[in-house]
C-alpha positions, 0 to 999 in steps of 0.5 A: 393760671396765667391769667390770673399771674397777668392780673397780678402783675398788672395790679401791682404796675398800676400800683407802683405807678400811683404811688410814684405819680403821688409822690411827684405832685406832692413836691410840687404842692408844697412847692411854696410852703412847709419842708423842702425835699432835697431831691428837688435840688440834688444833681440839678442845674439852674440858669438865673433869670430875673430878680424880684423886690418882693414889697414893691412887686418889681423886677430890678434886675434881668440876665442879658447876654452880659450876665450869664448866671448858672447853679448846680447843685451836687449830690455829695453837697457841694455846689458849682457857681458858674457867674460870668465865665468865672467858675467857683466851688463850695458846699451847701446844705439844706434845713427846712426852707433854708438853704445855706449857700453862700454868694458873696455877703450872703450866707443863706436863703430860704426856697420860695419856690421849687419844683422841676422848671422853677426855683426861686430863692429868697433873701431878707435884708437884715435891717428888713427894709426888702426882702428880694427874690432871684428866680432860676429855671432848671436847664439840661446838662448841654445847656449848663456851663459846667464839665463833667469830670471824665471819671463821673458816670453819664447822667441819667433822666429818670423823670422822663416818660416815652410817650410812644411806649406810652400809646404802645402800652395803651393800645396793648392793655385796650382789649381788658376795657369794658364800656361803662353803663349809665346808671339810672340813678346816678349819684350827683357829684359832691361838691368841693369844700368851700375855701376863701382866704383873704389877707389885707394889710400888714407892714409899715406905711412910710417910705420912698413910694409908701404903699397904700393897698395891700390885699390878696384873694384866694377864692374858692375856685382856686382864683388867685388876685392880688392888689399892691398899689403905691403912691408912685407906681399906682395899682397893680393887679397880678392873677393866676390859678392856684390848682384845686389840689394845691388849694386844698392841701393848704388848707389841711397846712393851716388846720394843722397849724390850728388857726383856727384855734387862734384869739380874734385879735392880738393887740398891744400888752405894754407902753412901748407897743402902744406908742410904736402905733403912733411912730413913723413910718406907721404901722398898718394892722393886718387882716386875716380872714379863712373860711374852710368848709363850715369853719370861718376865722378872721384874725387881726394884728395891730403890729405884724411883723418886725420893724427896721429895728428888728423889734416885734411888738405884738404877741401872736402864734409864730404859726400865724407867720407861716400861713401869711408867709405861705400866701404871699409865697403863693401870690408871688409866684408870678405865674400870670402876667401883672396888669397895671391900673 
């Protein structure tokens, strides 16, 4: 009998443990796309780093020892803002991706990126000449500027595991593991299920330092490798791994975005549209090609996207934004250092 309550309990442990293991990695999968879980963000404290112009893939701003930058998000919505020794307050609320906050002529941004080391907010200039992205790292309490008031209850970690009792436990439950016999006929592994996405193009050639190369590579492997090059600042190549997990949970996020449901082409429909093709700054038609498993789609735009005018002119799904937003959130990230050609 006590056996088998001692088999019980372990079960449900084991259970308990998955389920919560689970959900952790889940956030962190749609760290870059779909809807945001505010318990990424509540009680948490953030330190500025750097901020990235997102068309060119540059670094225009760092923080220094003249440029302390500190967020905390509370748990009753309301924010602290500690900027260069000079704390403010206000309140905050999230919808989707789109967190209201407001920094000086800025109401709102959306999350690029969120998870439990990194977060990344986005803002896109109204005219929609750049869109730039400023990146925090989460901080503890000790590193964080803020005072709390003496009437708050002391914070509590309830991420973190203790690796000792870990090992303790390890070795405790040791006697109930039996070696596991090779099968004579042992099924062969299957093999994961192909993916391959690639985005070229898309935006408008023009400008200061107009681009010339645009494209974005996620192969099957989880490789990832973008390529942005302009007439000025040349080429540069940015690589990185996209998780196997990650990789395919994007592709059930465009399944159910049924891309692969969408027309091949979305050209223009009135006068207007056409004469903008020859306009400048130019156009740039977008290519997006997906293959998942035995399904292969590629889709072309003419015109992606809105002009300085704020005027779109082509028809196509807004579903198509979300999946090219998601990649080049994805691409992004900076997760590998750039290599300059």
């Amino acid at each position: 009998m006590k056996r088998l309550t001692f088999t019980s309990f372990l079960f449900v442990f084991c259970a308990i443990f998955s389920f919560f293991n689970n959900s952790v990695v889940a956030q962190e999968i749609y760290s870059s796309y779909g809807p945001i879980d505010e318990r990424l963000l509540v009680e948490t404290k953030w330190k500025y780093t750097y901020t990235l112009q997102v068309e060119s893939n540059t670094i225009i701003h760092k923080a220094d020892e003249r440029y302390d930058f500190f967020l905390y998000w509370r748990y009753d919505y309301s924010y602290q803002e500690y900027l260069n020794g000079k704390l403010s307050k206000g309140k905050w609320q999230l919808s989707n991706r789109t967190l209201f906050y407001q920094f000086r002529h800025i109401s709102s941004f959306e999350i690029a990126t969120v998870n439990k080391k990194v977060l990344v907010l986005e803002f896109t200039q109204p005219n929609a000449r750049g869109t730039y992205q400023y990146h925090f790292v989460r901080v503890e309490s000790k590193e964080a500027p803020f005072v709390k008031p003496y009437n708050e209850l002391p914070d509590v970690i309830v991420e973190a595991l203790n690796p000792k009792k870990k090992k303790k436990e390890k070795q405790k439950f040791a006697f109930g593991k039996r070696k596991k016999r090779k099968k004579r006929n042992a099924v062969p592994e299957e093999k994961p299920v192909y993916i391959n996405i690639e985005l070229t193009g898309g935006g408008y050639y023009g400008g200061i330092d107009p681009v010339l190369k645009d494209y974005i590579h996620i192969k099957s492997s989880g490789r990832l490798i973008k390529e942005f090059q302009s007439v000025y600042n040349g080429l540069i190549v940015t690589k990185k791994n996209i998780q196997r997990e990650e990789l395919e949970q994007f592709a059930e996020f465009i399944v159910n975005q049924k891309f692969f449901g969408f027309e091949r082409i979305y050209d223009c429909e009135d006068l207007a549209c056409v004469k903008r093709k020859n306009q400048k700054p130019r156009p740039v038609p977008l290519r997006l090609s997906i293959s998942y498993g035995n399904r292969k789609k590629v889709v072309m735009v003419s015109i992606w996207g809105k002009d300085k005018r704020d005027r779109k002119y082509v028809k196509y799904p807004p579903a198509l934004d979300n999946i090219i937003d998601a990649i080049q959130r994805m691409a992004n990230r900076l997760d590998d250092p750039m290599v300059r050609r």
